[in-house]
N, C-alpha and C positions, 0 to 999 in steps of 0.2 A: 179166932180173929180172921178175919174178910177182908182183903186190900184190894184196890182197883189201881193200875198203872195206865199211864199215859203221856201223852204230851201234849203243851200248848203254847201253839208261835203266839207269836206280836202281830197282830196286822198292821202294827207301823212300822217299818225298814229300820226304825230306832233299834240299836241295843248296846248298851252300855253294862258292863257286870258291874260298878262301880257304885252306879243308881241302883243297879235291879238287888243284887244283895242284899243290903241291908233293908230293903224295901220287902223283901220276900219274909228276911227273916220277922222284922213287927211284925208282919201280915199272919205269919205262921202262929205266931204268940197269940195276938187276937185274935184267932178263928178258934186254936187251941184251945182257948182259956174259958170260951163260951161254956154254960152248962146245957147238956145235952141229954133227954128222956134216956136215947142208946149215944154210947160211945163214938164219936165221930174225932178225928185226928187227921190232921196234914200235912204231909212233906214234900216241900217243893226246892230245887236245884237248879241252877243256872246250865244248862247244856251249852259251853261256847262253842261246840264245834257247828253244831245244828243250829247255832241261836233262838234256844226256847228254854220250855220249863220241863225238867221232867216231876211230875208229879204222883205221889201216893198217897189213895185216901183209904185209909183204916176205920174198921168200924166193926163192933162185937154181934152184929146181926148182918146177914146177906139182905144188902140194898139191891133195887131196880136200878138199874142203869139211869134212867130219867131223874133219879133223887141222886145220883152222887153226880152227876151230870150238875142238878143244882146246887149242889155243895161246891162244886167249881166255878161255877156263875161266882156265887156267892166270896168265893174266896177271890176270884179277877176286882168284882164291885167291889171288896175294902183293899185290895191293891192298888186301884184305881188312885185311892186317895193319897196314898204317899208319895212324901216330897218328891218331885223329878217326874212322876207316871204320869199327868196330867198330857203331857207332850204325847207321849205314847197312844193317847186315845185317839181312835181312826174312825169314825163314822160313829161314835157313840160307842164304841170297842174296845176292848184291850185286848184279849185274849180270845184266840181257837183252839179248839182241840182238831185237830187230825188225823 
């Protein structure tokens, strides 16, 4: 098994654990739940000290950086959509990594 770690702020000043929670966890389900050719899996955490996500994507094959890089996109784009995130979008944005 292959994990990549990371983090990824808000570009909007917004943060709420309240919203972001239970927003993270659907989001974790659905990305989860997708069927995938290789194994892909997400875990993402509220960091309140840092005000970000820390995140870990698992995967049974070594990914290029550029592809879990898009599995990140991917997983911000259906966060985007939960109740509360819509506020949080900043220039067409949710999420950086750093």
């Amino acid at each position: 098994m292959f994990y990549y770690k990371f983090k990824a702020y808000f570009l909007s000043n917004l943060f709420n654990p309240a919203i972001l929670i239970p927003a993270i966890n659907n989001t974790e389900i659905s990305f989860n739940r997708l069927h995938r050719k290789n194994f892909k899996h997400i875990s993402a955490t509220v960091d309140n000290v840092n005000k970000c996500l820390d995140v870990t994507l698992y995967s049974t094959i070594d990914i290029d950086r550029v592809n879990w890089l898009r599995a990140a996109q991917y997983f911000s784009k259906e966060l985007s959509k939960e109740p509360g995130l819509n506020s949080y979008i900043y220039k067409r944005r949710l999420l950086e990594r750093l």
